[in-house]
MIMI-977059 format. One line per 4 residues: for each residue x, y, z of N, C-alpha, C. Coordinates in Angstrom, 3 decimals. Atoms other than C-alpha are relative to their C-alpha. Example, Ala and Ser with C-alpha at 12.3 -4.5 7.8 and 13.67 -1.06 7.14 Angstrom:
! MIMI-977059
0.890:-1.190:0.000:12.300:-4.500:7.800:0.900:1.200:0.000 ~ -0.820:-1.190:-0.060:13.670:-1.060:7.140:-0.770:1.090:0.730
! end
This chain:
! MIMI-977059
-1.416:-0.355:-0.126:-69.864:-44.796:-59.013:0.111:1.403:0.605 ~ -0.391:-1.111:-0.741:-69.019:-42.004:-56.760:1.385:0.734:-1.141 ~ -0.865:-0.770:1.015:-67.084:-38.880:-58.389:1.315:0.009:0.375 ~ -1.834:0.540:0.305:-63.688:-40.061:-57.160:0.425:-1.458:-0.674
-0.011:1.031:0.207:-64.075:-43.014:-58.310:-0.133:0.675:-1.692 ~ 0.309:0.168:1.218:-65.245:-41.715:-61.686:1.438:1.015:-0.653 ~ -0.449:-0.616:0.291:-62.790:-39.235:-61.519:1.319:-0.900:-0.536 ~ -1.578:0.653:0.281:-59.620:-42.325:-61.487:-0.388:-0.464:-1.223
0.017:0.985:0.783:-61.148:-44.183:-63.985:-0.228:1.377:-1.270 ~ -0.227:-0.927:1.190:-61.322:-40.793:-66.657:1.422:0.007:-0.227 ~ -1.506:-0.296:-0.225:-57.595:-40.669:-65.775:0.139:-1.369:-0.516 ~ -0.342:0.972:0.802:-57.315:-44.161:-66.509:-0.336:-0.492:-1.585
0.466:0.220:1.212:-59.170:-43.905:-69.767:0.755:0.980:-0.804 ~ -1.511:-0.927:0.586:-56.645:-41.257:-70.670:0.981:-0.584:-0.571 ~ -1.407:0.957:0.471:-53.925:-43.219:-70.650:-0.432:-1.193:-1.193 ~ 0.554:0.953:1.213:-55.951:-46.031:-72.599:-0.318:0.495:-1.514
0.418:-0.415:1.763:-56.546:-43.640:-75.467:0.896:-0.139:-0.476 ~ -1.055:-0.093:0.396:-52.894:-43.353:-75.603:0.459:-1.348:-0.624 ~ -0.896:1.648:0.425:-52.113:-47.176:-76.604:0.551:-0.437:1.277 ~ -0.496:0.321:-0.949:-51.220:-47.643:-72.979:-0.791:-0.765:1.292
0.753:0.840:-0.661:-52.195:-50.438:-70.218:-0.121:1.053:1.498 ~ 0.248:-0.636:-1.372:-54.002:-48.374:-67.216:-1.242:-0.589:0.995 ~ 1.242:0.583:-0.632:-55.951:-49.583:-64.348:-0.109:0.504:1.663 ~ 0.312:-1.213:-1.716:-57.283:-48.383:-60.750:-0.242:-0.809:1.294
0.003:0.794:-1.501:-57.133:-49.344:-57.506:1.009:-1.070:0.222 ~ -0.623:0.858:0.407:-53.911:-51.280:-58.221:0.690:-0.827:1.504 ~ -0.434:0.225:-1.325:-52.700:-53.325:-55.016:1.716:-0.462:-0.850 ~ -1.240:0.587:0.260:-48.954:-53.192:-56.010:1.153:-0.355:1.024
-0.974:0.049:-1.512:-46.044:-54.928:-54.028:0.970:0.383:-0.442 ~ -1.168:-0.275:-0.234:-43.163:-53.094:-53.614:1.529:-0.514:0.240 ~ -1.450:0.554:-1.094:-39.591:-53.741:-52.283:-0.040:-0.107:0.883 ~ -0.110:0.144:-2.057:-40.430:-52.967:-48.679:-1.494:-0.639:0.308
1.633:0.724:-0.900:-44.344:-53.481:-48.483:-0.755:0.354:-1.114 ~ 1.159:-0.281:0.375:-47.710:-53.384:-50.023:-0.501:1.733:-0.612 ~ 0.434:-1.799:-0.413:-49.066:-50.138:-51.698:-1.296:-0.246:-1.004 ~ 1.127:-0.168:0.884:-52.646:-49.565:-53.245:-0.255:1.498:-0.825
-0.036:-1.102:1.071:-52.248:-47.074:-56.088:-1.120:0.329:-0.895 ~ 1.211:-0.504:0.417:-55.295:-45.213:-57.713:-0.183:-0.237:-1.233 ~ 0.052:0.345:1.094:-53.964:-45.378:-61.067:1.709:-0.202:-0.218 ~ -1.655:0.468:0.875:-50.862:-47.603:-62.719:-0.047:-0.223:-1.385
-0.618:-0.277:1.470:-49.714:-47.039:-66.119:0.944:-0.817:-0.699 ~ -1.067:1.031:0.247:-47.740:-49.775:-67.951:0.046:0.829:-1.783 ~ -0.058:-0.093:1.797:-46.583:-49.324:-71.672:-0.912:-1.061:-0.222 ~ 1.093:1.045:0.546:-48.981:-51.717:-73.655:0.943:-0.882:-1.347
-0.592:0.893:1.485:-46.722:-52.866:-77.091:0.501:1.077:-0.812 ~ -0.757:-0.931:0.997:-44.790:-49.748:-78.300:1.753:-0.719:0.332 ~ -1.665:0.034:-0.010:-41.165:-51.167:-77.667:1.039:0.461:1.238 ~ -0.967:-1.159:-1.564:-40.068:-49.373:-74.170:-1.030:-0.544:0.826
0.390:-0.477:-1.126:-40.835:-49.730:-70.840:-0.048:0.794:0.902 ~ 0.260:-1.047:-0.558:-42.968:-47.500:-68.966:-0.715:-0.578:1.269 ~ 1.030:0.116:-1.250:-44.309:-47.412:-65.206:-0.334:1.647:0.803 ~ 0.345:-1.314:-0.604:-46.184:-44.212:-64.003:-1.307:-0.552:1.011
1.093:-0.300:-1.102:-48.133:-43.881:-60.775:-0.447:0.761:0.191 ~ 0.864:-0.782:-0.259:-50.971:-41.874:-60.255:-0.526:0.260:1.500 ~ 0.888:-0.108:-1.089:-52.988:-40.736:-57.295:-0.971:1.324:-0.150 ~ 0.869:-0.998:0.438:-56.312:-38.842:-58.131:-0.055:0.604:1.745
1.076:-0.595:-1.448:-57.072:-36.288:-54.938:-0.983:1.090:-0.442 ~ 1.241:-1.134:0.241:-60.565:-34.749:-55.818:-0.448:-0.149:1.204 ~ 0.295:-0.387:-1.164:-60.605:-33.131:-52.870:-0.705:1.499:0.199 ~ 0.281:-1.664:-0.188:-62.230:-29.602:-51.558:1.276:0.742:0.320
-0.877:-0.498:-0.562:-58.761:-29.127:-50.016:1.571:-0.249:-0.837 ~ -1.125:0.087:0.627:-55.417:-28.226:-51.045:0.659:-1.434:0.170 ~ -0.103:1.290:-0.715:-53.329:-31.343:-50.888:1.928:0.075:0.733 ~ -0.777:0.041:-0.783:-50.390:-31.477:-48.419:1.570:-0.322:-0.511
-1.060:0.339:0.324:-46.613:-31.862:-48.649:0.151:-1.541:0.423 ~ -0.513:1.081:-0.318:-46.610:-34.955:-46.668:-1.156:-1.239:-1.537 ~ 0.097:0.644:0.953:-48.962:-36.796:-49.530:0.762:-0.174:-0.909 ~ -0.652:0.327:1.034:-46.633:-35.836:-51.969:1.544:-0.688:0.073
-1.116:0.668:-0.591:-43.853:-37.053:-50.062:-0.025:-1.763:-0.401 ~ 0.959:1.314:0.128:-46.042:-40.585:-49.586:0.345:-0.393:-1.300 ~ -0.121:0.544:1.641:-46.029:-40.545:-53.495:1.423:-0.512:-0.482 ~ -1.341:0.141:0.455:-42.497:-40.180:-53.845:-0.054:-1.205:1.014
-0.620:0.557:-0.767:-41.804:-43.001:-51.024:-0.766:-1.467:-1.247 ~ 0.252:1.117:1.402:-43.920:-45.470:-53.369:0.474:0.050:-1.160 ~ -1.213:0.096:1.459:-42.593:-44.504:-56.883:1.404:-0.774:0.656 ~ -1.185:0.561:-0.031:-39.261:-45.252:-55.234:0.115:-1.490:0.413
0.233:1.568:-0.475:-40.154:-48.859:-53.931:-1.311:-0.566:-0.851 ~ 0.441:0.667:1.800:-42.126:-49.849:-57.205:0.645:0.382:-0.628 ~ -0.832:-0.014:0.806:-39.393:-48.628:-58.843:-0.408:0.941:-1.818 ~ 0.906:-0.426:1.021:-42.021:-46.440:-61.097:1.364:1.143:-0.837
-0.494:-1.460:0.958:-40.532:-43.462:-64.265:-0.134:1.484:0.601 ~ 0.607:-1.609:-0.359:-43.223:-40.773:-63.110:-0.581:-0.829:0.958 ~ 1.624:0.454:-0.159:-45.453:-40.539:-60.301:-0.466:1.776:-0.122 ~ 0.849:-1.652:-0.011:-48.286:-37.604:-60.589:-1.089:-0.360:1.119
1.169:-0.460:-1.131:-50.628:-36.054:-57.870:-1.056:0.512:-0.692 ~ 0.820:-0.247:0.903:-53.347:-34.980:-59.333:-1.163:0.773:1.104 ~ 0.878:-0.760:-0.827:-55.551:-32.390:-57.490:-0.906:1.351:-0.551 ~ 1.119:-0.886:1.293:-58.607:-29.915:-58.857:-0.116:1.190:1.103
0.424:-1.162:-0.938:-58.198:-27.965:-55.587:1.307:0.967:0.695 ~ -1.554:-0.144:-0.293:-54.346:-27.107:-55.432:0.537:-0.305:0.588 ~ -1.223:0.821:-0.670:-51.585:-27.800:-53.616:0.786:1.235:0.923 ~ -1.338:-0.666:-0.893:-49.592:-26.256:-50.588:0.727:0.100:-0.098
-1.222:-0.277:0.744:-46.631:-24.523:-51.228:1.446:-1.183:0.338 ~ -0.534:0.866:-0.444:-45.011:-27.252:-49.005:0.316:-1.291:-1.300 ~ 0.277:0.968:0.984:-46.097:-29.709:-51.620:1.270:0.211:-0.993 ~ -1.170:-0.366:0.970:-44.317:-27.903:-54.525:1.362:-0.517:0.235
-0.981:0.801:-0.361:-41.342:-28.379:-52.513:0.306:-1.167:0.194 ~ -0.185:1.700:-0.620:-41.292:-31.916:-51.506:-0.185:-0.227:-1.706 ~ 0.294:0.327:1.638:-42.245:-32.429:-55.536:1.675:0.498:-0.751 ~ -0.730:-0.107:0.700:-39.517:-30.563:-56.613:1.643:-0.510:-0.897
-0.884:0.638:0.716:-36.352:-31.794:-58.815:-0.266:-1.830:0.678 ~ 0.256:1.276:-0.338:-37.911:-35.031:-58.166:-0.642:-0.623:-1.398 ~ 0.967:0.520:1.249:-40.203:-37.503:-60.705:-1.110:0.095:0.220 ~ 1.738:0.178:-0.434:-43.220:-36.930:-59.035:-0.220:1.867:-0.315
0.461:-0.903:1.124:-45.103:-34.241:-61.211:-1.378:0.288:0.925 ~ 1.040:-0.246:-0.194:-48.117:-32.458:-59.537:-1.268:1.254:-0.917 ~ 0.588:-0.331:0.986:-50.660:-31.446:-61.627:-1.459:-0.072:0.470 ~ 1.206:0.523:-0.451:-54.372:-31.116:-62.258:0.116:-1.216:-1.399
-0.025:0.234:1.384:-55.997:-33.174:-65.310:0.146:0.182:-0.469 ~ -0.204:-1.154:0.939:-55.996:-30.810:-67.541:1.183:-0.357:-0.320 ~ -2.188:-0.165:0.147:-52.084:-30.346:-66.969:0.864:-1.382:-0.496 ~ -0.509:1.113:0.092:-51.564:-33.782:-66.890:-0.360:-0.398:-1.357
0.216:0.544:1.608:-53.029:-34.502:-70.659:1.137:0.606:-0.252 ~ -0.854:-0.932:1.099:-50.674:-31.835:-71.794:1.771:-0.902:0.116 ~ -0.936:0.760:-0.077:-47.930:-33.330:-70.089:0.435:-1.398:-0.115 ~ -0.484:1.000:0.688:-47.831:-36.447:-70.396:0.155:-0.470:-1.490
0.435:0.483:1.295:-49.006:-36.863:-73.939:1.479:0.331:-0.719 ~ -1.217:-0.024:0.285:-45.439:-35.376:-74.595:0.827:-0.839:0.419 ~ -0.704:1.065:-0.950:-43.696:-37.498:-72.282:0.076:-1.306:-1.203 ~ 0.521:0.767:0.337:-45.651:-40.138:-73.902:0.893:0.149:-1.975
-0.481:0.529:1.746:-44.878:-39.418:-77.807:1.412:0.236:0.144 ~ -1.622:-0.167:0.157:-41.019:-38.401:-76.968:0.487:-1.583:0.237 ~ -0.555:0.998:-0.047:-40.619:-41.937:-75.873:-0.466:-0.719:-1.433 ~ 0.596:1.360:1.586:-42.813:-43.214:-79.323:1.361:0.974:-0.900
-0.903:-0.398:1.255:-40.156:-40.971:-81.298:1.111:-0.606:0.745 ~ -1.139:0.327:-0.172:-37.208:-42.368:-79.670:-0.142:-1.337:-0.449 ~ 0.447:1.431:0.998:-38.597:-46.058:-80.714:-0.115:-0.112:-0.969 ~ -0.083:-0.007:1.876:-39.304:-45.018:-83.961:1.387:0.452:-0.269
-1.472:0.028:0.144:-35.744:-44.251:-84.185:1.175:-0.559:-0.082 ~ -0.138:1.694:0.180:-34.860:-47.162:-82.983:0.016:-0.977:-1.221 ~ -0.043:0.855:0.598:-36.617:-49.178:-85.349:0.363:0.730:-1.239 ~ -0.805:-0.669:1.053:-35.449:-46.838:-88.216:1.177:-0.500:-0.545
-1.955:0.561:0.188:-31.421:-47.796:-87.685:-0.522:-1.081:-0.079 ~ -0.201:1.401:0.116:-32.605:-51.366:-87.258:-0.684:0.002:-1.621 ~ 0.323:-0.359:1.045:-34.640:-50.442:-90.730:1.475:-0.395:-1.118 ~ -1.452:-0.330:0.625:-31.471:-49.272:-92.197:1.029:-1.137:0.045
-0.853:1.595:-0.010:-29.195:-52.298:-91.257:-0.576:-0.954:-0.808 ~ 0.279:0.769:0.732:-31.370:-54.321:-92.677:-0.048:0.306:-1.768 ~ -0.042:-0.584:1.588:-31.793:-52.415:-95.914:1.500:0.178:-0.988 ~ -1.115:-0.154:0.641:-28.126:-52.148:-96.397:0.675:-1.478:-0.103
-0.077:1.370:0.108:-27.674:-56.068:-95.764:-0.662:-0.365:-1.102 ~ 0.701:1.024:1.005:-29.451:-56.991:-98.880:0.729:1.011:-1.578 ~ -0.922:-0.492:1.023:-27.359:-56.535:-102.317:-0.771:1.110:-0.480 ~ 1.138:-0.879:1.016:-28.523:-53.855:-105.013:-0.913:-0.336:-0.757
0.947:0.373:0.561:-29.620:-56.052:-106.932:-1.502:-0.300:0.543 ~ 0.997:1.150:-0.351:-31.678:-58.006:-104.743:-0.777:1.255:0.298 ~ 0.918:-0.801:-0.235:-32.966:-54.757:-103.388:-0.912:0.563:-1.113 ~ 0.991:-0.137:0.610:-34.248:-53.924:-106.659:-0.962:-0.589:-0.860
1.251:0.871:0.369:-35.868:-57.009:-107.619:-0.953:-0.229:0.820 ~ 0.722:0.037:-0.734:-37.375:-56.711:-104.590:-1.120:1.053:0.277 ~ 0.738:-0.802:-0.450:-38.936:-53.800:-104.620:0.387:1.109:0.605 ~ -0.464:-1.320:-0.850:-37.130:-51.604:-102.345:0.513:1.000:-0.419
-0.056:-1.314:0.622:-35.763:-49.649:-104.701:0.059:-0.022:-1.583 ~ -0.053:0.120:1.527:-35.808:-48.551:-108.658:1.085:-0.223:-0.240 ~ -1.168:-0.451:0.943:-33.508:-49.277:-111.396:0.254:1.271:-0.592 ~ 0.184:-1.659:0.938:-32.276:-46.301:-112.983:0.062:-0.049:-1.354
0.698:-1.217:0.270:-33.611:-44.652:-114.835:-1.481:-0.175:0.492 ~ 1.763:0.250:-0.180:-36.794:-45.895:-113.533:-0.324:0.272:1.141 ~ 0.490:-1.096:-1.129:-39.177:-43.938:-110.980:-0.530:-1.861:0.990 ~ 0.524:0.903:-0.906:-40.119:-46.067:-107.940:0.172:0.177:1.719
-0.262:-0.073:-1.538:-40.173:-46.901:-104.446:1.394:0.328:0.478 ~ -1.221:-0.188:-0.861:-37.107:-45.799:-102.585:-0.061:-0.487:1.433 ~ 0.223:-0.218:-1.218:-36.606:-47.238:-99.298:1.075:0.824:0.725 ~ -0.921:-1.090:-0.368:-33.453:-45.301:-99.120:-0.587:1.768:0.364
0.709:-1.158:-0.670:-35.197:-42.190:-99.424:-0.923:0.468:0.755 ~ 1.510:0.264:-0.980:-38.253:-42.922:-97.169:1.372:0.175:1.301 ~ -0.327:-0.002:-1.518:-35.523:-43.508:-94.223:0.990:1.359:0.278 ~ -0.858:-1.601:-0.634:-33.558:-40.443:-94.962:-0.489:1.127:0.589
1.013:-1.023:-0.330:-36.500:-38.337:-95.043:-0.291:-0.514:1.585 ~ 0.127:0.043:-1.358:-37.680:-39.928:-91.654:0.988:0.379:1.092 ~ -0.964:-0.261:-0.475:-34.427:-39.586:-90.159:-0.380:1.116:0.261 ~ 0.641:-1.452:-0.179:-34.654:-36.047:-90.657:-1.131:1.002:0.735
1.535:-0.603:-0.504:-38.225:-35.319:-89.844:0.083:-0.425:1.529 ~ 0.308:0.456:-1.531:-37.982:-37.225:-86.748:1.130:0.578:0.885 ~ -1.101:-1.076:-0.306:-34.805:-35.241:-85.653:-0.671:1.351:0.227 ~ 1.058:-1.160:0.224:-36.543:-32.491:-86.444:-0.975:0.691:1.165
1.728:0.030:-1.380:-39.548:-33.541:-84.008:0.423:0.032:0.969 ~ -0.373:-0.017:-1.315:-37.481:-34.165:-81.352:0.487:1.520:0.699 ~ -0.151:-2.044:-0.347:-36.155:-30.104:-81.596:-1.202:1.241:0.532 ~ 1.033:-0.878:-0.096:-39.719:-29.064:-81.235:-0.654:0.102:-1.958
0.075:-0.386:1.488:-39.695:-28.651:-85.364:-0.831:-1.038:-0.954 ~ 0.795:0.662:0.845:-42.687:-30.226:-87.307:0.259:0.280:-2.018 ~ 0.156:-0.215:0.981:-43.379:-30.880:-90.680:1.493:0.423:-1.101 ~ -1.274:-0.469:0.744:-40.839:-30.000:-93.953:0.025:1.593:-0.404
-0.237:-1.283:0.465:-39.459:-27.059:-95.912:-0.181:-0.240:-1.393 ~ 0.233:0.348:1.283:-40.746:-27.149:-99.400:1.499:0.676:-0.811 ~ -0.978:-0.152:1.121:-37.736:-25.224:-100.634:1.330:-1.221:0.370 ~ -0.727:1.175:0.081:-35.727:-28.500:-99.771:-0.315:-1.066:-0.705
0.616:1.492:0.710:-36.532:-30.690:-102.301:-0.429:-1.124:0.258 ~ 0.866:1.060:-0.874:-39.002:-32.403:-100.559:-0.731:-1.032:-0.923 ~ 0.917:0.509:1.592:-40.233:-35.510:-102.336:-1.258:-0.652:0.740 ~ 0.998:0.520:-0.714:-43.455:-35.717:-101.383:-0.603:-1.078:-0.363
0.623:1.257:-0.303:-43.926:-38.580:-102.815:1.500:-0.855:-0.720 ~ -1.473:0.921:0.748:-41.182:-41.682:-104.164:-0.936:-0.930:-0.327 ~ 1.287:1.045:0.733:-42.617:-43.424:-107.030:-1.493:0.732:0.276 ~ 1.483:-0.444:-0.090:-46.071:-43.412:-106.666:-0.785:-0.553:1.413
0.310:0.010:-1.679:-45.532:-43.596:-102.552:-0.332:1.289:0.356 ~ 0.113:-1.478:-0.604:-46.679:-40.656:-100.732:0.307:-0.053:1.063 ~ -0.366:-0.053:-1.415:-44.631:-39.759:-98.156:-0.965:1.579:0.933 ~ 0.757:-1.447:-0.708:-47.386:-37.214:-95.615:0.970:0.184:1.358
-0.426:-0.142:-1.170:-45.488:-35.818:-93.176:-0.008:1.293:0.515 ~ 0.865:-1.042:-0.488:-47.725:-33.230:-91.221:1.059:1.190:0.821 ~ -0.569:-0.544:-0.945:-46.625:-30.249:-89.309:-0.850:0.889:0.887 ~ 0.597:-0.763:-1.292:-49.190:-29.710:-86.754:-0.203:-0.619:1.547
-0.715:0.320:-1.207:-47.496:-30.931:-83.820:0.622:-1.613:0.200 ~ -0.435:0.546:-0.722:-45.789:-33.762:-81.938:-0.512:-1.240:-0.327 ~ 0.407:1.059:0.318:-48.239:-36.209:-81.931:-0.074:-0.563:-1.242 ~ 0.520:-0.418:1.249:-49.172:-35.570:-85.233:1.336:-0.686:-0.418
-1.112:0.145:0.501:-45.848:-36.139:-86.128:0.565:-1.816:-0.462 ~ -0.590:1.428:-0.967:-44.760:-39.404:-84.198:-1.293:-1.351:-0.857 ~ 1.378:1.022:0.827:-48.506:-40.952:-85.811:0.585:-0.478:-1.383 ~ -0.350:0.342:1.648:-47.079:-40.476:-89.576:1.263:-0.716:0.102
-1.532:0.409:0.711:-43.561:-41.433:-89.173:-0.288:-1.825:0.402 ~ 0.128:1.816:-0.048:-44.659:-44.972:-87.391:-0.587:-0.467:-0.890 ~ 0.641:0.429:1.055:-47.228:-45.319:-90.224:1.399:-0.438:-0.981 ~ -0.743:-0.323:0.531:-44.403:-44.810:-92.739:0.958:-1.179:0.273
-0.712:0.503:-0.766:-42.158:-46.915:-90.351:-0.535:-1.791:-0.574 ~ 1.187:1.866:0.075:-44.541:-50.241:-90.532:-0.100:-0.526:-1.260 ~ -0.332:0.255:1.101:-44.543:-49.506:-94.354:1.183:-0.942:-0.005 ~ -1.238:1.253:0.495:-41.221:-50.531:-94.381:0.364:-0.902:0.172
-0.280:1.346:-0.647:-40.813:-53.111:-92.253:-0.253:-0.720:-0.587 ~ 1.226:0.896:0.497:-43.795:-54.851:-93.900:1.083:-0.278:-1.638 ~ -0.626:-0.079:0.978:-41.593:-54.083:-96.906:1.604:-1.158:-0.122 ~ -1.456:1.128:-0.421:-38.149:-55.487:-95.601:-0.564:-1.082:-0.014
0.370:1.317:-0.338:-39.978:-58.409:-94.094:-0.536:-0.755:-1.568 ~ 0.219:0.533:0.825:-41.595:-59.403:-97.349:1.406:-0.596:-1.087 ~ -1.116:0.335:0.867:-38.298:-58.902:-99.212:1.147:-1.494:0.264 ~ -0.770:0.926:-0.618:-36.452:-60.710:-96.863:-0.426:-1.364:-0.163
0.696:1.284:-0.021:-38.935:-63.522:-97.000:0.210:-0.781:-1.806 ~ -0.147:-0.018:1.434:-38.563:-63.483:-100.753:1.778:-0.688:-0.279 ~ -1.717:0.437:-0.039:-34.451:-64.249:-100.509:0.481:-0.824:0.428 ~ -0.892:1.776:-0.890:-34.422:-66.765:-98.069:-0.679:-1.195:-0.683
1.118:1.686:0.707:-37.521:-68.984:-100.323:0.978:0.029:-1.143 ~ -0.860:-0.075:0.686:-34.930:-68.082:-102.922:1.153:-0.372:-0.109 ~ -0.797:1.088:-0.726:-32.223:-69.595:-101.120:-0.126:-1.274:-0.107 ~ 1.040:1.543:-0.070:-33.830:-72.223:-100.267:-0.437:-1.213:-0.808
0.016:1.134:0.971:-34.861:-73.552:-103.307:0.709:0.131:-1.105 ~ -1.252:0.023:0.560:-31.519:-72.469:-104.814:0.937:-1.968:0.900 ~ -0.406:1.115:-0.412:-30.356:-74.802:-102.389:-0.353:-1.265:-0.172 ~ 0.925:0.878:0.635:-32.878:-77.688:-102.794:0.422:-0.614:-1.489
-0.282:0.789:1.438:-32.104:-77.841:-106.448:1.525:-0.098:-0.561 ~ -1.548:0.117:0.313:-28.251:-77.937:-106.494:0.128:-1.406:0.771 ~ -0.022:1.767:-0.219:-28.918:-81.512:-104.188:-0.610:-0.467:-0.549 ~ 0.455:0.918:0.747:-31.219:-82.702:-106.217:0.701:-1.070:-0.804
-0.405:1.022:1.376:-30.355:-85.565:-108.761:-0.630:0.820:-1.038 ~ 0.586:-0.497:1.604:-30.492:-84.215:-112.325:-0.965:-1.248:-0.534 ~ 0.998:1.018:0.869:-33.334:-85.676:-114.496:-1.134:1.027:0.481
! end
């Protein structure tokens, strides 16, 4: 493998650490024509769609305005989010310009982990946000009772799971994350744990962040979904035994 070659496929293994579908040498068709792209970027199974185009130039030489032009003329006829240039030997000031208030991002590697990986978790916190409210709808669709024979939350006086307070706290935290602002404030009566759940919710950065709250997130679902599953077999063979014949 020659070192441009090894160089797309580090770039594409980048993106693959992320949870994201990347691959090289992509022959994609456009709106107007044909284009062979170095590296394409798909979302993989977070909830959003993403398309970013790459083009590695490990070159000795700066790389030109009219490439980055090129880039932009494909992003816009694949219809891509981002595209990035990617160069270890800089870029002509021309370049800059033709890049600028545009989507096409020139960068080296380096730059490009930093940046995208934000890019990247601002769209996983806006999904987890997402499925949060859809969380919440569902949690407020199911009576009190049922919610606390189910599990989702205690009777009172009795200590237990909250899923009420699991989504307030996320709410929050993930608000929070999106300001730049990790982690809690202990003098807010933080409950670090509900029942004998432990809610961890880190504050050493972004990613960090976006990792715990989907953990947290999946809890509940897994939680709803069971409950839910629990109400409708409950149904069900409420229903069932009101046609029956007595005996």
């Amino acid at each position: 493998m020659s070192d441009w070659q090894e160089y797309q496929e580090d770039v594409a293994e980048y993106f693959r650490s992320l949870g994201l579908d990347a691959n090289t040498n992509v022959d994609f068709a456009g709106v107007r024509t044909h284009h062979v792209v170095d590296v394409v970027v798909r979302s993989a199974h977070l909830g959003f769609d993403v398309l970013w185009i790459v083009e590695c130039k490990l070159w000795s030489t700066a790389v030109s305005k009219l490439h980055v032009l090129a880039l932009r003329q494909i992003a816009s006829d694949v219809g891509a989010d981002r595209g990035f240039v990617l160069s270890e030997s800089g870029f002509q000031s021309g370049a800059f310009e033709a890049a600028s208030l545009t989507n096409v991002t020139l960068s080296t590697f380096a730059g490009l982990r930093n940046l995208s990986e934000h890019d990247f978790c601002m769209y996983r916190l806006r999904e987890l946000q997402d499925r949060l409210a859809v969380c919440n709808r569902r949690y407020w669709d199911i009576s009190k009772s049922d919610r606390i024979e189910t599990g989702l939350r205690p009777d009172v006086p009795q200590i237990g799971y909250s899923a009420a307070i699991v989504m307030n706290a996320l709410r929050d935290y993930l608000a929070d994350a999106a300001r730049g602002v990790y982690g809690v404030d202990p003098d807010e009566n933080w409950p670090g744990t509900v029942g004998t759940h432990l809610i961890d919710l880190p504050s050493a950065g972004l990613r960090d962040a976006v990792d715990a709250a989907q953990s947290l997130i999946e809890d509940l679902e897994a939680r709803l979904n069971k409950a839910e599953l629990t109400l409708r077999e409950r149904s069900s063979n409420g229903a069932t035994g009101a046609s029956s014949p007595p005996g």
